[in-house]
C-alpha positions as protocol buffer text, in pm:
chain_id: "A"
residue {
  index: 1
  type: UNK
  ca { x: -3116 y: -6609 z: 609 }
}
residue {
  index: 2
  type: UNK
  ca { x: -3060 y: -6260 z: 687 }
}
residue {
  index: 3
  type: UNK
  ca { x: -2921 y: -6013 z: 411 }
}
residue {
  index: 4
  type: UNK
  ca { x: -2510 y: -5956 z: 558 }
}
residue {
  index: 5
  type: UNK
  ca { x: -2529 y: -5582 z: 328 }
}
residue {
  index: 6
  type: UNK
  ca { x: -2807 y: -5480 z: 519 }
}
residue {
  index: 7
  type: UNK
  ca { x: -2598 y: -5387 z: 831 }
}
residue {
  index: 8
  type: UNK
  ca { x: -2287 y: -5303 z: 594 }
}
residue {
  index: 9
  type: UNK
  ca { x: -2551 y: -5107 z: 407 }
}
residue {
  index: 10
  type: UNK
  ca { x: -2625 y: -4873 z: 732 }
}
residue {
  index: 11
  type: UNK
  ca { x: -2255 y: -4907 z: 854 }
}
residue {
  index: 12
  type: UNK
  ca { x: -2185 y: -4691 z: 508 }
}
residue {
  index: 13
  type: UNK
  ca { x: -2440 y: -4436 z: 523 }
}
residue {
  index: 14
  type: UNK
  ca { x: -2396 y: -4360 z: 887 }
}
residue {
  index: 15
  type: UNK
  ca { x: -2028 y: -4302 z: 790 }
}
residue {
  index: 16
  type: UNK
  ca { x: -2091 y: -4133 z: 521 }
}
residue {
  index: 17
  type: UNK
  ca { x: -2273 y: -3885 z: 751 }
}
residue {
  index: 18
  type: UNK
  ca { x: -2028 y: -3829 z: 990 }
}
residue {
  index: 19
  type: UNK
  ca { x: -1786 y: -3778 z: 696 }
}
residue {
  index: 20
  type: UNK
  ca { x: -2017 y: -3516 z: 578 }
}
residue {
  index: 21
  type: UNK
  ca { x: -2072 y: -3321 z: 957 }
}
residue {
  index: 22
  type: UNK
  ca { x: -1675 y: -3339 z: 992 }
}
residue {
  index: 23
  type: UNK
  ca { x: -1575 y: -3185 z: 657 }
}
residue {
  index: 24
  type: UNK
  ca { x: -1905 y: -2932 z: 737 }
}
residue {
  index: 25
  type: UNK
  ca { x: -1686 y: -2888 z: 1040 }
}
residue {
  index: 26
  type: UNK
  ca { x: -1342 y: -2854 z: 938 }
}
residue {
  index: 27
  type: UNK
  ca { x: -1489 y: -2587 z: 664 }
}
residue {
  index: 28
  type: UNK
  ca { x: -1672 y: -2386 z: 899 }
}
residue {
  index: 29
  type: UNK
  ca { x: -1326 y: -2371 z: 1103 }
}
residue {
  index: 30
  type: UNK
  ca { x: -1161 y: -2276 z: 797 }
}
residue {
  index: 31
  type: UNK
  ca { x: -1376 y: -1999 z: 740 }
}
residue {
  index: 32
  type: UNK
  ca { x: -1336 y: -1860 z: 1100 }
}
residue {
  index: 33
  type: UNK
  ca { x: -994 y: -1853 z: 1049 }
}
residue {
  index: 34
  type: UNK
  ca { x: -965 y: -1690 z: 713 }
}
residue {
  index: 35
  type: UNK
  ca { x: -1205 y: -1447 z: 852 }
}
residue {
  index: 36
  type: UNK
  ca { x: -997 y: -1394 z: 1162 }
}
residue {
  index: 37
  type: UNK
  ca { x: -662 y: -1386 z: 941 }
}
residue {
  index: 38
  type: UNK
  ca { x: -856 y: -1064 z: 713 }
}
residue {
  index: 39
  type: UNK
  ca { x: -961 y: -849 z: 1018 }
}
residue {
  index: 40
  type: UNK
  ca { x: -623 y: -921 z: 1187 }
}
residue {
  index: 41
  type: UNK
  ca { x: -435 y: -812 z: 838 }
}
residue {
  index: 42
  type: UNK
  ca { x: -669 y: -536 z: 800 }
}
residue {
  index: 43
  type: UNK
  ca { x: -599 y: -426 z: 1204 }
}
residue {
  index: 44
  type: UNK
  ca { x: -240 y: -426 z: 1120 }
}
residue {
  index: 45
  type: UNK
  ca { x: -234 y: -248 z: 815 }
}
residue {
  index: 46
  type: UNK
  ca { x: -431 y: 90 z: 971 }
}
residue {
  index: 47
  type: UNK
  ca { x: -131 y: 76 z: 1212 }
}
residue {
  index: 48
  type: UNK
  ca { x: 131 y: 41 z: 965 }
}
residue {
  index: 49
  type: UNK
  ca { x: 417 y: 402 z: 951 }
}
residue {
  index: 50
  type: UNK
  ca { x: 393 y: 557 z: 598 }
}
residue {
  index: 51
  type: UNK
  ca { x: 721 y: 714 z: 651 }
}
residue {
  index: 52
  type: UNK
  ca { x: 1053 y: 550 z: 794 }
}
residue {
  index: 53
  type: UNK
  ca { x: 1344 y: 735 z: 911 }
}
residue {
  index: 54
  type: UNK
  ca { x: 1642 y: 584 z: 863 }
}
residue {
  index: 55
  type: UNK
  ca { x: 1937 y: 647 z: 1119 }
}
residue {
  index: 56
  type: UNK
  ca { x: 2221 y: 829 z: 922 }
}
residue {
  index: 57
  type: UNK
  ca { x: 2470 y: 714 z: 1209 }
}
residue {
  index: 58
  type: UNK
  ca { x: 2562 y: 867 z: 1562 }
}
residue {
  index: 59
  type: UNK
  ca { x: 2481 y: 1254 z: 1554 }
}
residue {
  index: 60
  type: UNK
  ca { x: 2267 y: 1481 z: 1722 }
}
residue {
  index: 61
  type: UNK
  ca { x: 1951 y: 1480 z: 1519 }
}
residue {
  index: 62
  type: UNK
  ca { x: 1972 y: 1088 z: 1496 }
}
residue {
  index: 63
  type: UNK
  ca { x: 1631 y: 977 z: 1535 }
}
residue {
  index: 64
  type: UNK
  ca { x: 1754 y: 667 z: 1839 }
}
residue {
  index: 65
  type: UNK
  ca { x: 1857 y: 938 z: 2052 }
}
residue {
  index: 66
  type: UNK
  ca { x: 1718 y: 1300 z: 1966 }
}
residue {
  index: 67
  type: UNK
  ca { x: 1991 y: 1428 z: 2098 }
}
residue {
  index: 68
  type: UNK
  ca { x: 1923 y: 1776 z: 1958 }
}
residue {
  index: 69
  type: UNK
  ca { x: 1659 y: 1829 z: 2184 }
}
residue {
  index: 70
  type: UNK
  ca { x: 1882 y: 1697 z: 2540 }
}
residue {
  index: 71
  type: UNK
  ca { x: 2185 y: 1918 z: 2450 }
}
residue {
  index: 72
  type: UNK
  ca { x: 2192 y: 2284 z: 2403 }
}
residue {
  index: 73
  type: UNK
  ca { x: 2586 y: 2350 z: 2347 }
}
residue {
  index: 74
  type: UNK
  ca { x: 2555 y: 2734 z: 2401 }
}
residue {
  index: 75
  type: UNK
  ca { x: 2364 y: 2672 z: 2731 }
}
residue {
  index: 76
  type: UNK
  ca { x: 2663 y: 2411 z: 2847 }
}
residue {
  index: 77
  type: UNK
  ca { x: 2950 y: 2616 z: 2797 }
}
């Protein structure tokens, strides 16, 4: 009589290895995107403004409209 583990025997290690190449996977894609996540961080930060104006309201050297430089009031009289 044949042995009825032998095929459950292979059935097991064969998925066993295709566990093993699709956590391989899944970690290798993990990696990539860590690594992706740190050069996109590290793009953003050389971009980042050290110094932030903040509007004081609506006047001529606001910095929305820089008025101060569109206006000269002793020009427009």
């Amino acid at each position: 009589m044949a042995d009825p583990l032998k095929n459950f025997s292979d059935m097991q290690t064969a998925w066993m290895q295709a566990w093993a190449n699709s956590a391989q996977h899944m970690f290798q894609c993990w990696q990539r995107m860590f690594t992706m996540q740190q050069s996109f961080l590290k793009h953003a930060d050389s971009h980042h403004r050290d110094h932030v104006e903040i509007a004081c309201g609506a006047s001529l050297t606001d910095k929305y409209g820089k008025r101060s430089h569109d206006i000269d009031p002793e020009r427009d009289v």
